[in-house]
RODO-2510 file (C-alpha; in nm, 4 decimals, decimal comma):
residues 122
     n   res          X          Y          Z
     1     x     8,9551    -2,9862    -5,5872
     2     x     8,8658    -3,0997    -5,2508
     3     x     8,9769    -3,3988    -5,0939
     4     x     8,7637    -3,6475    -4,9758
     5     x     8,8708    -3,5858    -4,5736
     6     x     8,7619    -3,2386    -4,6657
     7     x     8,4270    -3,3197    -4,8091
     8     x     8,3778    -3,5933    -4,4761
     9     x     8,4402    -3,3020    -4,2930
    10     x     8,2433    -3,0557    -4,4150
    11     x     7,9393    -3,3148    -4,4137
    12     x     8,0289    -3,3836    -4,0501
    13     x     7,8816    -3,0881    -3,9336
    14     x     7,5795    -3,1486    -4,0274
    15     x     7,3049    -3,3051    -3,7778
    16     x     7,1640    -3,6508    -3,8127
    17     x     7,3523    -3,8573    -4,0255
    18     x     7,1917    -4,1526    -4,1447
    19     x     7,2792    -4,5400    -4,1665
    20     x     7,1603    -4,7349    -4,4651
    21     x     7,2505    -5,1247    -4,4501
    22     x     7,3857    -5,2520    -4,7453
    23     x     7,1186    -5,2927    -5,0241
    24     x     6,8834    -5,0280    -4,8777
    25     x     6,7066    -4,7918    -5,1251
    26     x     6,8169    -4,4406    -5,0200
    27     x     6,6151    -4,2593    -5,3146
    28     x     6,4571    -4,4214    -5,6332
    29     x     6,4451    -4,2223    -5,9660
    30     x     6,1478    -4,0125    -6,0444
    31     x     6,1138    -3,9616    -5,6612
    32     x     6,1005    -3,6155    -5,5612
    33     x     6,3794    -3,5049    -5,3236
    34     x     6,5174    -3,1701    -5,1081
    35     x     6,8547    -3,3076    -4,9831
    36     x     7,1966    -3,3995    -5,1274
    37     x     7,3963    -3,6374    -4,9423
    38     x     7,7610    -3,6994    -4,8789
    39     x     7,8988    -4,0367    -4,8093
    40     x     8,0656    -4,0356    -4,4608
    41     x     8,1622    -4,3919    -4,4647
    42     x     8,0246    -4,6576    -4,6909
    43     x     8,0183    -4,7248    -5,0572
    44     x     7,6311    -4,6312    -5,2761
    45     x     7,5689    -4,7783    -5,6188
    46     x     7,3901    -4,5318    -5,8724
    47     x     7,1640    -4,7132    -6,0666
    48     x     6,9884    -4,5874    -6,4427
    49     x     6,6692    -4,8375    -6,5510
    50     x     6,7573    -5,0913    -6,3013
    51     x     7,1738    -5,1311    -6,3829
    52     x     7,4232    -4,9860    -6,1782
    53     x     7,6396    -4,6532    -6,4374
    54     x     7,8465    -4,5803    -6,0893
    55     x     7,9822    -4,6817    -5,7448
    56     x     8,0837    -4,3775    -5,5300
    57     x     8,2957    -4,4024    -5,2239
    58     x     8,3392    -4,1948    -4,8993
    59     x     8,3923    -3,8270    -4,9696
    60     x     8,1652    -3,8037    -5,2767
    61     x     7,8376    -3,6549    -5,2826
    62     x     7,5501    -3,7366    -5,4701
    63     x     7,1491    -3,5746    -5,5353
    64     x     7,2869    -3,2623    -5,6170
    65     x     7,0085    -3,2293    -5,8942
    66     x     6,7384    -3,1456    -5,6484
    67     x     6,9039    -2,8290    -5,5462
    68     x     7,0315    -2,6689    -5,8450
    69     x     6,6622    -2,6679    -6,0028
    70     x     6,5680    -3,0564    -6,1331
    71     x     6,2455    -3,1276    -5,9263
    72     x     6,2865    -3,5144    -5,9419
    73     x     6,5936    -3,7480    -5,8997
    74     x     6,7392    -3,8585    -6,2155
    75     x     6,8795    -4,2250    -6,0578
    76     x     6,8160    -4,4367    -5,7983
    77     x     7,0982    -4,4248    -5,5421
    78     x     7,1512    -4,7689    -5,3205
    79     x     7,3760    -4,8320    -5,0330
    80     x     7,6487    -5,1074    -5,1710
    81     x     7,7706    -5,1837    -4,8265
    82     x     7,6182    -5,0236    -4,4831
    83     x     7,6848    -4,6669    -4,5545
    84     x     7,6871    -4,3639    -4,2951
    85     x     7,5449    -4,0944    -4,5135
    86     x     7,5132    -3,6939    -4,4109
    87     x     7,2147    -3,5206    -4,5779
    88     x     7,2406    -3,1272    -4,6698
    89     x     6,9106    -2,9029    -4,7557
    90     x     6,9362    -2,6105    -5,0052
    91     x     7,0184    -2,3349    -4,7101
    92     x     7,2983    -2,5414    -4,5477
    93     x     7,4262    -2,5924    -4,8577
    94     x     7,4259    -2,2477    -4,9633
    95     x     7,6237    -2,2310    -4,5924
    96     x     7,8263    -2,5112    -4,6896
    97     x     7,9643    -2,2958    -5,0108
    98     x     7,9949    -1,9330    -4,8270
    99     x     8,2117    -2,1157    -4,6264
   100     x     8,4307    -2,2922    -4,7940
   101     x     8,3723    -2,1888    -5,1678
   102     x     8,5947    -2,5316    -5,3335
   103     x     8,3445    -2,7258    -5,1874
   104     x     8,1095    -2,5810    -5,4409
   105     x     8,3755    -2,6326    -5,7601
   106     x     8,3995    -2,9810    -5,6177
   107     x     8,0205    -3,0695    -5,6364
   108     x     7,9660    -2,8702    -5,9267
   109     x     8,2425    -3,0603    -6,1287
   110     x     8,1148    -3,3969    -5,9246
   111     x     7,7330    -3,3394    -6,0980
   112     x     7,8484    -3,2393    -6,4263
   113     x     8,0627    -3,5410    -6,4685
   114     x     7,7958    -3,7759    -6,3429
   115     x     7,5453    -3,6270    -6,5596
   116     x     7,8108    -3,6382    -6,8780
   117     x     7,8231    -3,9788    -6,8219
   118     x     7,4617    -4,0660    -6,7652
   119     x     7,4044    -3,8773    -7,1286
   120     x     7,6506    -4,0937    -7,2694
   121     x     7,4648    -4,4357    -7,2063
   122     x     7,1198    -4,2701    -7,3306
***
């Protein structure tokens, strides 16, 4: 799998990036959403019904859901600390994977573990 300088890297290219300060909503479950993000620098809780299921680090990605066909986010995603986050749409994404195909094993394997382990605490 990809390493997290990888990841940074590949979310690097992208224009924009965005700061959240620690304790910032950056999407709320239920909300409707386009992008996925990667975590440049920073730390982002994930939150079920109000309670934090995950903390994620720099070089993991999260909001995959919206691209690969679920229409509205399935958590609410906070920053923990102030957080430098990259944002991807579905076409520089598909980019993002012609180019460097691991990167799509990596988020593939990245949702499908987070989404195990949301089913779990249902």
């Amino acid at each position: 799998m990809l390493s997290p300088v990888v990841t940074v890297s590949i979310f690097q290219k992208q224009p924009d990036p965005q700061a959240f300060s620690a304790g910032e909503v950056i999407f709320e479950e239920g909300q409707p959403g386009e992008h996925m993000y990667g975590i440049l620098e920073g730390t982002v809780d994930i939150l079920v019904n109000g309670k934090v299921v995950e903390t994620i680090d720099t070089g993991e990605v999260f909001g995959v859901g919206v691209l690969v066909g679920v229409k509205n986010r399935t958590y609410t995603a906070i920053a923990k600390v102030d957080s430098k986050l990259a944002f991807v749409d579905e076409k520089r994404f598909l980019f993002a994977v012609q180019e460097t195909p691991m990167f799509a094993l990596k988020v593939m394997k990245s949702y499908s573990e987070r989404l195990s382990r949301l089913q779990r605490m249902v």
